[in-house]
LUMKOL-311243 format. One record per residue (C-alpha): residue number from 1; x, y, z. Coordinates in steps of 0.05 Angstrom, whole numbers, plus 5000, padded with zeros to 4 digits. Last residue first. Example, Ala and Ser with C-alpha at 12.3 -4.5 7.8 and 13.67 -1.06 7.14 Angstrom:
<rs>
{2; {5273; 4979; 5143}}
{1; {5246; 4910; 5156}}
</rs>
This chain:
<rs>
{441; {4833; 2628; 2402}}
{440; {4903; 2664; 2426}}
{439; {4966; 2637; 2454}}
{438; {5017; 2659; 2504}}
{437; {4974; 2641; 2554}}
{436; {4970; 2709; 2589}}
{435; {4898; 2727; 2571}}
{434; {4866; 2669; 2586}}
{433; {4789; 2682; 2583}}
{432; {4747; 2637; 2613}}
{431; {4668; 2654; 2597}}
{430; {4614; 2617; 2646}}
{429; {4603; 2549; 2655}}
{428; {4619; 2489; 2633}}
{427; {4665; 2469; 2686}}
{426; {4710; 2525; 2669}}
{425; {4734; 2533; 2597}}
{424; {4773; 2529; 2542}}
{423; {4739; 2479; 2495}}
{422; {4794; 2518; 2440}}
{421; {4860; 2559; 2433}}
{420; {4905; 2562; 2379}}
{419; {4972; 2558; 2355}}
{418; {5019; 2582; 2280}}
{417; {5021; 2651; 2305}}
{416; {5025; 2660; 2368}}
{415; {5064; 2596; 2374}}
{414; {5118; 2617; 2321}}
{413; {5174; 2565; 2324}}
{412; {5113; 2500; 2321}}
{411; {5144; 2436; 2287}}
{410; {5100; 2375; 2325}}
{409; {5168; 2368; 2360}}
{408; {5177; 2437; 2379}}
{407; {5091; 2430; 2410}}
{406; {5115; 2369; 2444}}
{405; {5172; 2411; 2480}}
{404; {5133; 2464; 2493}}
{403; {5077; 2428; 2525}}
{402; {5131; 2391; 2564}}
{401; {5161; 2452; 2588}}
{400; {5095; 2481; 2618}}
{399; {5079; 2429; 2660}}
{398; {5149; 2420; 2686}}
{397; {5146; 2500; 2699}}
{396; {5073; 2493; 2732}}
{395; {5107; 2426; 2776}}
{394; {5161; 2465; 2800}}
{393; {5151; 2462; 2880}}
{392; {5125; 2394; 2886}}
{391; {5061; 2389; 2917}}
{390; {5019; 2416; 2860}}
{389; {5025; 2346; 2832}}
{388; {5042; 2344; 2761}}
{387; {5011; 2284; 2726}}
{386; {5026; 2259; 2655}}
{385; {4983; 2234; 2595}}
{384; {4997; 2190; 2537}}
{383; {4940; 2179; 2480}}
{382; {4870; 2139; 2460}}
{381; {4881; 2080; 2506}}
{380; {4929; 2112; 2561}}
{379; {5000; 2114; 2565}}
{378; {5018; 2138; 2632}}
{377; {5089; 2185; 2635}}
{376; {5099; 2233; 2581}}
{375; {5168; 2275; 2595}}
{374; {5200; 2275; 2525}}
{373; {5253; 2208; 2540}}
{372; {5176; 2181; 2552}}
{371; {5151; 2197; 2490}}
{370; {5218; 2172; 2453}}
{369; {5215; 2106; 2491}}
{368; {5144; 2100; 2466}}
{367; {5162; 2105; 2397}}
{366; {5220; 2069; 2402}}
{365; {5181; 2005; 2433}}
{364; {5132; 2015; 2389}}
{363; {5069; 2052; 2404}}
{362; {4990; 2016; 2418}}
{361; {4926; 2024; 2392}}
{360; {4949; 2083; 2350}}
{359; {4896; 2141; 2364}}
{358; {4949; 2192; 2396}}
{357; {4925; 2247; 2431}}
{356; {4962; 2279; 2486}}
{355; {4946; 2296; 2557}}
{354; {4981; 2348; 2609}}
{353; {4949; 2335; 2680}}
{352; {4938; 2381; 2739}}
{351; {4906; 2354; 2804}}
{350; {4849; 2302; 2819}}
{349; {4816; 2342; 2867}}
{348; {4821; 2410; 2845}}
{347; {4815; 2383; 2773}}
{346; {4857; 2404; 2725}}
{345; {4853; 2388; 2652}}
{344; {4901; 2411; 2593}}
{343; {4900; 2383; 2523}}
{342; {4960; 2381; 2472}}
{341; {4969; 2378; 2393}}
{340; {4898; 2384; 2371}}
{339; {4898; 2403; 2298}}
{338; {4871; 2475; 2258}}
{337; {4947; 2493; 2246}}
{336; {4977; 2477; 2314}}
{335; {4917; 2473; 2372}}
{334; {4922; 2478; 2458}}
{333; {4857; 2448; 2486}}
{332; {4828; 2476; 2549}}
{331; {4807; 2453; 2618}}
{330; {4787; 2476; 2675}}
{329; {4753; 2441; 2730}}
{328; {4700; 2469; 2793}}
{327; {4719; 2435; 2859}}
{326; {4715; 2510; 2894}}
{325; {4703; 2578; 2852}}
{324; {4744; 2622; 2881}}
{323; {4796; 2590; 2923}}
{322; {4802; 2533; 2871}}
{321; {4825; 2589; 2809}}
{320; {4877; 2616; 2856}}
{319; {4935; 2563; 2856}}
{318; {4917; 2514; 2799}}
{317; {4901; 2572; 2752}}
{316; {4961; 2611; 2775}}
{315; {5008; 2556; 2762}}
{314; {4976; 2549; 2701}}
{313; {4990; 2622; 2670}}
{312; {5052; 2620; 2708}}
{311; {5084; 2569; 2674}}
{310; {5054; 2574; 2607}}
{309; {5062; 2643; 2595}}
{308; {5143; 2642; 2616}}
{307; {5144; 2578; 2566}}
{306; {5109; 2598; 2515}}
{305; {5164; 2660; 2508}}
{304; {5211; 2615; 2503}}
{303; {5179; 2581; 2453}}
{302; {5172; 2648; 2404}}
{301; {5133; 2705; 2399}}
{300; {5085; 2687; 2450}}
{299; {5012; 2729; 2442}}
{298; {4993; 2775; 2499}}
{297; {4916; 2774; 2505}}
{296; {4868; 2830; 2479}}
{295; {4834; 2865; 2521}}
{294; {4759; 2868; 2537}}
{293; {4696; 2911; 2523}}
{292; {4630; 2930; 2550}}
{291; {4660; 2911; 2616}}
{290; {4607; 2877; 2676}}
{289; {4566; 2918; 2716}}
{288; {4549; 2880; 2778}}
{287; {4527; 2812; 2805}}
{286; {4540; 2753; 2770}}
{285; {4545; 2739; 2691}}
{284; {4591; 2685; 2704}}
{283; {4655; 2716; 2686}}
{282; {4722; 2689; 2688}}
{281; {4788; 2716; 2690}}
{280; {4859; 2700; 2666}}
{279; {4936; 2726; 2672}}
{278; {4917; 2789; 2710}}
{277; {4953; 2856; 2703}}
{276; {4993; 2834; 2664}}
{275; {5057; 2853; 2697}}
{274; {5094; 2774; 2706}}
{273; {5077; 2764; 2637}}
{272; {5122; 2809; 2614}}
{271; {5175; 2773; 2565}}
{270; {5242; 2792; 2553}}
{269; {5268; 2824; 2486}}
{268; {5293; 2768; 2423}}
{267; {5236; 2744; 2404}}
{266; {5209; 2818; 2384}}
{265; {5167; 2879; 2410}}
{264; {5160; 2856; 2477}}
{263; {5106; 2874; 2523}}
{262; {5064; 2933; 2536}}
{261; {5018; 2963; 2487}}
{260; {4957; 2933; 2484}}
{259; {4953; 2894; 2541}}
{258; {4986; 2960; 2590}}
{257; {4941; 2999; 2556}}
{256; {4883; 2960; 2572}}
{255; {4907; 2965; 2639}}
{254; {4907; 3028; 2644}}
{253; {4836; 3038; 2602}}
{252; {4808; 2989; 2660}}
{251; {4833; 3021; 2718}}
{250; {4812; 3097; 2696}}
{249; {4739; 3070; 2677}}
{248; {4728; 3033; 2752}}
{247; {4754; 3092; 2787}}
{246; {4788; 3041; 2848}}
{245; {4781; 3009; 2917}}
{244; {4839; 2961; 2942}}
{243; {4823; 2904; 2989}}
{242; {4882; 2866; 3003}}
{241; {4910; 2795; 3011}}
{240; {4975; 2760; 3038}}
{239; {5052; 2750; 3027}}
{238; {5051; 2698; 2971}}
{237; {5010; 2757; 2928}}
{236; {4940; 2785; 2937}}
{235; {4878; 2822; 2910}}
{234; {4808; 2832; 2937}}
{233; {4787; 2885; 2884}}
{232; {4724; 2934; 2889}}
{231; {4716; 2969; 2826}}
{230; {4670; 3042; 2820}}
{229; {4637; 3076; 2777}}
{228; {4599; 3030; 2726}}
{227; {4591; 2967; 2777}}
{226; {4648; 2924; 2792}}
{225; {4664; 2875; 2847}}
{224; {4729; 2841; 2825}}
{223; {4776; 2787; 2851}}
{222; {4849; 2785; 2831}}
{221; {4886; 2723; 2850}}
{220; {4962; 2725; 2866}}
{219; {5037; 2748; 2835}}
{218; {5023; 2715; 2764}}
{217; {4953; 2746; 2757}}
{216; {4886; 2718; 2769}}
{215; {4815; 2722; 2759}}
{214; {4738; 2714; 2778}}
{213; {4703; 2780; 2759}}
{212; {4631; 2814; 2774}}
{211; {4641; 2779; 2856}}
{210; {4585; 2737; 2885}}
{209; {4548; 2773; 2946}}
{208; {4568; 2835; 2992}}
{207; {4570; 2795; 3069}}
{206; {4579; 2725; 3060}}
{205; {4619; 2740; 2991}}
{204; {4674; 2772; 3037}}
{203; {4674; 2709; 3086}}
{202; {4675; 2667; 3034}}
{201; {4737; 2696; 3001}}
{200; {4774; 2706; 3070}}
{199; {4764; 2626; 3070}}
{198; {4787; 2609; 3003}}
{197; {4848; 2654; 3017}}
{196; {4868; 2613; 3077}}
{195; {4860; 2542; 3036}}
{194; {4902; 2560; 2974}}
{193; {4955; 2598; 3011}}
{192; {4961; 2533; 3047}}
{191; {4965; 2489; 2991}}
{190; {5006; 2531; 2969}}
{189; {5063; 2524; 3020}}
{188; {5066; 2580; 3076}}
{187; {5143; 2590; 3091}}
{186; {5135; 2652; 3131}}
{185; {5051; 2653; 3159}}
{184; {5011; 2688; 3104}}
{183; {4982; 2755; 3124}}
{182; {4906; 2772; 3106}}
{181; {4861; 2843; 3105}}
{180; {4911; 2896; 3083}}
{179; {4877; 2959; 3070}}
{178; {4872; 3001; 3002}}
{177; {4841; 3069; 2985}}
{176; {4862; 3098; 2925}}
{175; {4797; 3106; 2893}}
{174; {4749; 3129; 2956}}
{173; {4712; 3071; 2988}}
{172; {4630; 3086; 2998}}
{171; {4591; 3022; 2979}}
{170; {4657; 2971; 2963}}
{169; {4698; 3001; 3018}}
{168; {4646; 2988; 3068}}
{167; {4623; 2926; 3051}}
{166; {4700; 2892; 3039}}
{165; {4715; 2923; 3111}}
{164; {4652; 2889; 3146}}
{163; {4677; 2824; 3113}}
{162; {4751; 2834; 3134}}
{161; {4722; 2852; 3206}}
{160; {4681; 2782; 3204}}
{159; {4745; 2744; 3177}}
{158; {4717; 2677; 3204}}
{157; {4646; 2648; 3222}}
{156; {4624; 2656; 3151}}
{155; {4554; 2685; 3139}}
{154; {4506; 2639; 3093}}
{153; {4489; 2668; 3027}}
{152; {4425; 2694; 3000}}
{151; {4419; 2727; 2935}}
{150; {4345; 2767; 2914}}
{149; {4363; 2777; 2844}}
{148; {4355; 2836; 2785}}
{147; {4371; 2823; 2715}}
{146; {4412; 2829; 2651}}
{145; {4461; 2876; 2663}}
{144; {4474; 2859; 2731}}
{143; {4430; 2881; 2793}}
{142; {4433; 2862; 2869}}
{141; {4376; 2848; 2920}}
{140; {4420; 2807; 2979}}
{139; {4401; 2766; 3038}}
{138; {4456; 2750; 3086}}
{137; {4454; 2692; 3139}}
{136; {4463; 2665; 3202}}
{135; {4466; 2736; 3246}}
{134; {4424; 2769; 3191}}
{133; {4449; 2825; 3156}}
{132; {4391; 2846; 3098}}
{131; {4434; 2880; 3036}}
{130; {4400; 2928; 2986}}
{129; {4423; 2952; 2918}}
{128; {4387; 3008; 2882}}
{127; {4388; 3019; 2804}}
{126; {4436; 3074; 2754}}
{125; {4462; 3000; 2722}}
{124; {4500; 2970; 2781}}
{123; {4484; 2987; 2855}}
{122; {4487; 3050; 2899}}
{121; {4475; 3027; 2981}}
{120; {4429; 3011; 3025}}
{119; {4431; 2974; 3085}}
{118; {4368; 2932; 3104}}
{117; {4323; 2948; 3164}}
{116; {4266; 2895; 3161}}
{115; {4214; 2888; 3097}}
{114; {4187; 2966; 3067}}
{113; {4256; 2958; 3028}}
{112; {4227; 2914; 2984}}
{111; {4175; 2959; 2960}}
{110; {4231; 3015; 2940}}
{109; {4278; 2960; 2917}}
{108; {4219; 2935; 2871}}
{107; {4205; 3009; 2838}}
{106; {4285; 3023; 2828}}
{105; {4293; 2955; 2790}}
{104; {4240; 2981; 2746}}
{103; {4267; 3041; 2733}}
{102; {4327; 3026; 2722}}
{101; {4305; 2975; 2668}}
{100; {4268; 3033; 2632}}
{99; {4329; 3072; 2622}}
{98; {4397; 3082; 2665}}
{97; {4465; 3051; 2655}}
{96; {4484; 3029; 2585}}
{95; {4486; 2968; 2538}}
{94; {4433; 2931; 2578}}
{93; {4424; 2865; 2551}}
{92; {4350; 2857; 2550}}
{91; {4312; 2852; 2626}}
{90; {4300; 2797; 2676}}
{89; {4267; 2816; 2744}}
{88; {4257; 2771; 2802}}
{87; {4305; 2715; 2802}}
{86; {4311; 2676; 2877}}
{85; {4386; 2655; 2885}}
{84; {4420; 2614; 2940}}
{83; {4486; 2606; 2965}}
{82; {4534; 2551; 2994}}
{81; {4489; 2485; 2986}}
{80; {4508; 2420; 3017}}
{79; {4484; 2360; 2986}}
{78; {4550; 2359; 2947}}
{77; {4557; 2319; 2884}}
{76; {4554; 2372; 2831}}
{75; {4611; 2417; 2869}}
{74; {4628; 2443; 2935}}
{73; {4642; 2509; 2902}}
{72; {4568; 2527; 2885}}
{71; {4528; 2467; 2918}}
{70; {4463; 2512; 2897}}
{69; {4391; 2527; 2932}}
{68; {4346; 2553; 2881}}
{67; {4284; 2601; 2906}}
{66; {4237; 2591; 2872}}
{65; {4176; 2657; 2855}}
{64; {4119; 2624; 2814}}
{63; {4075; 2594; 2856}}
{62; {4090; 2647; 2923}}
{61; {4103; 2613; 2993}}
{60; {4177; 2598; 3000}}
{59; {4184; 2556; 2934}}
{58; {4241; 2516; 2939}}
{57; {4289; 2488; 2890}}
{56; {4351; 2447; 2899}}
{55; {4423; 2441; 2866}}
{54; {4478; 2410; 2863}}
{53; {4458; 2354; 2817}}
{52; {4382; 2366; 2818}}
{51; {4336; 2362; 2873}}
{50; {4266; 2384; 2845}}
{49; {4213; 2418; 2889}}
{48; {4210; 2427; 2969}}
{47; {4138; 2471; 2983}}
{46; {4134; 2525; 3034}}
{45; {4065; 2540; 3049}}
{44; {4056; 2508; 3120}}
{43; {4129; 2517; 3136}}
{42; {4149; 2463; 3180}}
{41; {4169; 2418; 3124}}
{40; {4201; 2460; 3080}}
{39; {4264; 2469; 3135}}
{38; {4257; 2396; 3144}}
{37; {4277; 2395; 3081}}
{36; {4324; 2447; 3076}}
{35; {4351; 2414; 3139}}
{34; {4369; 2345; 3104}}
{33; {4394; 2380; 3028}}
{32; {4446; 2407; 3083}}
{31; {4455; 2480; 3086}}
{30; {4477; 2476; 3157}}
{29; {4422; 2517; 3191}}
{28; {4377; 2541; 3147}}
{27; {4342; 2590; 3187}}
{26; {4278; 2623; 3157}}
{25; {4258; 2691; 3180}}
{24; {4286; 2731; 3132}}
{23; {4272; 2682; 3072}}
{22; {4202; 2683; 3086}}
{21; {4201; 2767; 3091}}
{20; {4243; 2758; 3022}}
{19; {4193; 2719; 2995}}
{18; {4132; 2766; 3021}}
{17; {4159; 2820; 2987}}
{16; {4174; 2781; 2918}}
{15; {4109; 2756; 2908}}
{14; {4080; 2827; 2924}}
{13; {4116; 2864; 2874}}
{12; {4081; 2855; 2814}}
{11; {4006; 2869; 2852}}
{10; {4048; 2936; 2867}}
{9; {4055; 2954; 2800}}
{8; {4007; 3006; 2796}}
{7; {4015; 3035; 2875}}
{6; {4093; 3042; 2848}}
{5; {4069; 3083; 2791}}
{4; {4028; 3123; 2833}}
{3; {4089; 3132; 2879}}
{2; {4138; 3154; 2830}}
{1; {4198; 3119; 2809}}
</rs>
């Protein structure tokens, strides 16, 4: 970017400049809807706009440039916001690095980084990144594919060194590099896991922003930062978590490899579910340089097989989707020749539940003897449904068994085959892709 063209655009840039100077010097205490207020109130040109569901807008000074307060993983009920978001540039799908957008991405980081000290570092896309440290909070300018953001999150009181370690390694790690950053006490239940893992997550996205990649494999969750070059991954298993640097395009092709041609041949070798390299993952369009292409999932070649997939594909879900994301739900819908045969819902709160539809007002008493004999506990008005509390030690396995067994009776031998996926998805938002169900869409 030269500096005639920068003098050109300048008028562009000055909305954003003085926003991120406002958001600087603004404290917002707890990130209650009650501060943000009051936080609006003493600013002369500050101005308090909609409250939605989760969400709030401000506008720090500039008509035009909001800043939108969000709940994030406390949900659509919380007044309590965990990040916020200011959009500044939007640009067409970018199907490589480089061009036009670059360029303008490059000419706004070089005029916001006439505001404080910030740390720079190589983002997504061929385009600058920039990170303001406050002690409170953490203002971010990051790049996707699709646009540029001012991000501000609030800095976590815990796993500060973790946080500073996560930074480094994701602007200047070396593939190969990998340091432990959690340990587990013995004997720690998953609830537990759950709860310590959710906090080194916060603390991580406190100090480099949202991740690329939600996801998970059967051994622990697998979060990634990824631009073109370079992948960041906060990984773990039951013993702890990690930070692991790697070549983003020499990860990916292995592990495509491992999709495409790993895995049993026929019904009657074992499965591998437990060495995908993740069992799911979800992208929101965040931060970063997400994959031009995909794998494919691993398909279950017989009920057995569904069985392995099913049980740690949702005990995975239940264990490290919550840590991630927060109170957001999942849910999907498992088909058998173009009909709904079983639905799956959990909700952090509410738990894991298996439901089937059945539109007879009420069963006979054989029927419904034969539904429960099958493992279906609550009969409901349009159906039967049954609870598996994460509590008790087997409940992804019990889960899983009674899909399979209602799918056997509904006459399925080749679920890859004769199943289906569909309404799989994360509260609405974002793409879920379940690559070790067993089944494909």
């Amino acid at each position: 970017m030269t500096e005639s063209l920068l003098r050109d655009n300048q008028s562009n840039y000055d909305a954003a400049v003085h926003t991120l100077a406002e958001l600087l010097n603004a404290d917002f205490g707890d990130w209650e809807l009650a501060t943000v207020r009051e936080l609006a109130g003493s600013r002369p040109t500050w101005q308090l706009g909609k409250v939605y569901d989760g969400q709030v807008v401000v506008t720090p000074g500039c008509p035009g440039t909001d800043l939108v307060l969000d709940a994030g993983k406390l949900g659509f009920e919380s007044t309590r916001y965990t990040f916020g978001q200011v959009p500044l540039l939007d640009h067409p799908y970018r199907s490589r690095p480089g061009g036009a957008a670059a360029s303008r991405t490059a000419g706004l980081a070089q005029a916001l980084a006439a505001v404080g000290d910030p740390v720079r570092y190589e983002d997504c896309g061929g385009a600058p990144g920039l990170r303001w440290h406050g002690e409170r909070h953490t203002v971010i300018f990051q790049s996707s594919r699709r646009g540029s953001n001012l991000w501000v999150h609030p800095v976590s009181p815990l796993h500060g060194g973790a946080a500073e370690r996560a930074e480094a390694m994701r602007d200047g790690g070396r593939p190969g590099e990998r340091e432990s950053v959690l340990s587990y006490p013995s004997g720690a239940t998953l609830v537990e896991r759950r709860a310590a893992f959710g906090e080194l997550y916060d603390a991580v996205v406190g100090r480099i922003g949202h991740p690329t990649l939600y996801g998970g494999s059967a051994t622990g969750p697998g979060v990634r930062w990824r631009d073109e070059r370079r992948l960041l991954a906060l990984n773990g298993d039951r013993a702890g978590a990690w930070l692991e640097v790697h070549d983003t395009e020499e990860l990916e092709t292995e592990e495509h490899r491992t999709f495409k041609w790993g895995g049993p041949w026929n019904a009657e070798e074992p499965p591998d579910y437990t060495h995908l390299p993740y069992l799911w993952q979800l992208h929101r369009g965040g931060p970063g340089w997400s994959p031009s292409v995909y794998p494919g999932g691993r398909l279950a070649p017989d009920l057995g097989h569904l069985l392995e997939a099913l049980t740690l594909l949702l005990g995975s879900l239940v264990e490290h989707l919550p840590p991630q994301v927060g109170l957001n739900w999942a849910g999907l819908v498992i088909t058998h020749r173009n009909r709904d045969s079983v639905r799956v819902a959990f909700d952090p709160e509410a738990g894991l539940r298996v439901l089937r539809t059945d539109r007879a007002q009420e069963d006979s008493a054989e029927r419904a003897e034969a539904m429960r004999a099958m493992g279906w506990r609550t009969r409901e008005r349009w159906g039967w449904s049954t609870a598996f509390p994460e509590t008790d030690e087997d409940f992804a396995e019990r889960a899983a068994r009674l899909i399979v067994d209602q799918l056997r009776a509904d006459g399925v031998t080749l679920p890859g085959e004769e199943c289906g996926l569909r309404d799989v998805t994360c509260n609405d938002s974002g793409t879920l892709d379940l690559y070790g169900a067993g089944i494909g869409r």
